[in-house]
Kinemage of the C-alpha trace (Angstrom):
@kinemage 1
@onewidth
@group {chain A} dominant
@subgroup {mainchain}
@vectorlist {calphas} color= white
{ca unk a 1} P -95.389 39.861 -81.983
{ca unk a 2} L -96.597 42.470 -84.613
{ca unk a 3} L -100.515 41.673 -84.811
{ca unk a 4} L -101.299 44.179 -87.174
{ca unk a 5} L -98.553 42.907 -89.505
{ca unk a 6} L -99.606 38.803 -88.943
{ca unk a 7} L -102.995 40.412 -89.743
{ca unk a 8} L -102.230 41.838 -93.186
{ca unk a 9} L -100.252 38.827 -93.969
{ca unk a 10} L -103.304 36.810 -93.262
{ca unk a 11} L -102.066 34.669 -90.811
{ca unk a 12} L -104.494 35.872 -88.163
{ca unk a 13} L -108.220 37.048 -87.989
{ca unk a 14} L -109.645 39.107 -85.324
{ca unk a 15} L -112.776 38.020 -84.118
{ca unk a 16} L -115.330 40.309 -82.032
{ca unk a 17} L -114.419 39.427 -78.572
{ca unk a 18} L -111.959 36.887 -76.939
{ca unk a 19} L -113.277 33.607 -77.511
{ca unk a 20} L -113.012 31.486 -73.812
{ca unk a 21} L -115.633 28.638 -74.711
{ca unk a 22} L -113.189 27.903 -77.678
{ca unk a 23} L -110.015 28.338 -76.284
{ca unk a 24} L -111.516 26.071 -73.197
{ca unk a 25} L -112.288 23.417 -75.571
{ca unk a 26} L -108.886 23.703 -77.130
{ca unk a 27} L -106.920 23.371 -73.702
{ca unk a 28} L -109.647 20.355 -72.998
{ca unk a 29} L -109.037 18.278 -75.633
{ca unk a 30} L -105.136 18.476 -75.219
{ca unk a 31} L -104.821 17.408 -71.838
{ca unk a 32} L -106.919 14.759 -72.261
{ca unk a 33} L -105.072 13.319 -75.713
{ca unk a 34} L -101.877 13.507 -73.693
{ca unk a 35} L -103.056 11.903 -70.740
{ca unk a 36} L -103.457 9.003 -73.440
{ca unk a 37} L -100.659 9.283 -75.352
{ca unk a 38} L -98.482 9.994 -72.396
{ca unk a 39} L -99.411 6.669 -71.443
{ca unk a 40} L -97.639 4.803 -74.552
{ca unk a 41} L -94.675 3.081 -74.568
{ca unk a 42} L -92.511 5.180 -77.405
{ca unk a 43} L -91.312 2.504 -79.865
{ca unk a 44} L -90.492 2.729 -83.163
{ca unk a 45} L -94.239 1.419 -84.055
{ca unk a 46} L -95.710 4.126 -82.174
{ca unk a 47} L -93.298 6.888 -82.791
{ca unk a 48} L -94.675 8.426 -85.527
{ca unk a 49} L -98.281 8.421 -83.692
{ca unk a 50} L -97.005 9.696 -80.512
{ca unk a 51} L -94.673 12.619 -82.395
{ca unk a 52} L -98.207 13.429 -84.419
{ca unk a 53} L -100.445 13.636 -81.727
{ca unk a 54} L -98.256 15.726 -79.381
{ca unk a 55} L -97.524 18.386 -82.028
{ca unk a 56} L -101.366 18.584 -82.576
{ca unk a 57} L -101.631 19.272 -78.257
{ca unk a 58} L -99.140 21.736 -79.161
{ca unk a 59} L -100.233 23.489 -81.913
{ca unk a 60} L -103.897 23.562 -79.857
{ca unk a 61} L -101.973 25.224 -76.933
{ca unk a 62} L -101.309 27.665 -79.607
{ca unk a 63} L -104.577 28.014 -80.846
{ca unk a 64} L -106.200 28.360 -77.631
{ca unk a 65} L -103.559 31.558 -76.801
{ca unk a 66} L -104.901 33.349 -80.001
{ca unk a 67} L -108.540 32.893 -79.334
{ca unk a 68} L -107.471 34.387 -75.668
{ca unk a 69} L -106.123 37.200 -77.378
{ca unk a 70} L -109.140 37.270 -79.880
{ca unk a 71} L -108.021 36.480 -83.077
{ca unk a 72} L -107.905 33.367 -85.486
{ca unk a 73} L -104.815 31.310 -86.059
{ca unk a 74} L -105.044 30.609 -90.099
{ca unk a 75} L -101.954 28.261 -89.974
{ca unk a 76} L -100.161 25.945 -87.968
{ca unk a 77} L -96.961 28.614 -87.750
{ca unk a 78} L -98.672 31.470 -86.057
{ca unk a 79} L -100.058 29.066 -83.626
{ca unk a 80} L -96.189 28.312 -82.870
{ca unk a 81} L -95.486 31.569 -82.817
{ca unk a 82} L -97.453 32.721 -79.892
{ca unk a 83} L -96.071 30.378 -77.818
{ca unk a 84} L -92.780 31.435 -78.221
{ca unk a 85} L -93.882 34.317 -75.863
{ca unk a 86} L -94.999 32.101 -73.027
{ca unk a 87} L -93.214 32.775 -70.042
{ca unk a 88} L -92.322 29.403 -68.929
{ca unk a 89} L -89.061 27.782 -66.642
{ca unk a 90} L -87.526 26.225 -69.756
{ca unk a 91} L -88.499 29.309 -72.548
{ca unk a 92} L -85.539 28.481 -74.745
{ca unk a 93} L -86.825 25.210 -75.569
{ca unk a 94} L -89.822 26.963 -77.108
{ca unk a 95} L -87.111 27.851 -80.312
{ca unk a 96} L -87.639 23.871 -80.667
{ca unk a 97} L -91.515 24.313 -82.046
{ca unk a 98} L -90.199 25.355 -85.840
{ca unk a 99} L -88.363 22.477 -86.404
{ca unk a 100} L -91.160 20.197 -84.473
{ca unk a 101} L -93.648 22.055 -87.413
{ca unk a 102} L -91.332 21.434 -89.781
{ca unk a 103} L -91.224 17.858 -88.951
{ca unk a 104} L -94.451 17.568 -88.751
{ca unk a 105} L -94.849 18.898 -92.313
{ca unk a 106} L -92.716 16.010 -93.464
{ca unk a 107} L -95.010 13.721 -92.002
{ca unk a 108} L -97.881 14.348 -92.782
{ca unk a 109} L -96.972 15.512 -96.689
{ca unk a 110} L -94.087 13.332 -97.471
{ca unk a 111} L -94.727 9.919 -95.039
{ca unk a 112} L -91.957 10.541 -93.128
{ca unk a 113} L -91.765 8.147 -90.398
{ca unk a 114} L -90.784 9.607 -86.621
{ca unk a 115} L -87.623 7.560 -85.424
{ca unk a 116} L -88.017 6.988 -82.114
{ca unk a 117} L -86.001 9.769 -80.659
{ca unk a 118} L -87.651 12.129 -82.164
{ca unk a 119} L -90.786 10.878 -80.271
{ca unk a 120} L -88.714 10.753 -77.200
{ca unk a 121} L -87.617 14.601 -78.583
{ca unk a 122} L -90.718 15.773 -78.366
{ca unk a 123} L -92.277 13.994 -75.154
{ca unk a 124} L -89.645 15.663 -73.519
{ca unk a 125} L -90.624 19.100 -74.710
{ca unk a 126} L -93.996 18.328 -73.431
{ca unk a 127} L -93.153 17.353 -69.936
{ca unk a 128} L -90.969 20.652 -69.795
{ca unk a 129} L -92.640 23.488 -71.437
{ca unk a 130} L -95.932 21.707 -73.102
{ca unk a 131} L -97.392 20.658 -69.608
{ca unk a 132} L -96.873 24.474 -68.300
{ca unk a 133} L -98.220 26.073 -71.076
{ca unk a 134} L -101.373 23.682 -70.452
{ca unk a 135} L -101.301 24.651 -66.800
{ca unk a 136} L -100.821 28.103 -67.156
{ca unk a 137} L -103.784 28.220 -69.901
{ca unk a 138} L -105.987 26.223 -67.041
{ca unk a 139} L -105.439 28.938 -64.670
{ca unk a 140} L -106.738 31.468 -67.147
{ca unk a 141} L -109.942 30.272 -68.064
């Protein structure tokens, strides 16, 4: 990933030093929303509130990996981005996170409502790469 580039485009802002206190918070406050939401029954009531609330773990996973690195994510697709780099068991399901943004984008500017599989979809990405991204952050801090 070309910083300097991301930079220029605005996408990312470096800040003076890595930032651990924030990127603690960050890895904090996703575990603990999916502890919660990995607790719900996926129905087609909840799916749009499950699908929601795991992208946001997601994109905080993503957040937390730039203020490691000691920058700023300015959007929601550089956060994505970074992940794409994670070394994890099941990396090619990390090409999933642009369409998971861009359905995300339709729900929360359009009203789209998450079918149910799409919930299921994304739960599943979360027990296979979103849980050792979360683990793997842990370690680090």
């Amino acid at each position: 990933m070309d910083k300097k580039f991301l930079e220029s485009m605005s996408k990312i802002k470096r800040i003076s030093t890595p930032d651990k206190l924030r990127a603690k918070s960050l890895v904090e406050a996703a575990g603990k929303t999916m502890a919660v939401i990995s607790g719900m029954a996926v129905s087609d009531e909840t799916a749009t509130i499950v699908f929601r609330e795991t992208y946001e773990c997601i994109r905080q996973l993503g957040d937390a990996r730039w203020f490691l690195a000691g920058y700023k994510p300015k959007d929601h697709e550089v956060s994505m981005e970074i992940l794409k780099e994670e070394r994890i068991k099941h990396s090619a399901k990390l090409e999933k996170l642009d369409r998971f943004r861009s359905i995300r984008n339709d729900v929360n500017y359009t009203g789209y409502l998450i079918p149910k599989e799409v919930a299921e979809e994304i739960m599943e990405f979360w027990e296979e790469c979103g849980a050792e991204i979360l683990e793997n952050l842990e370690k680090e801090l």
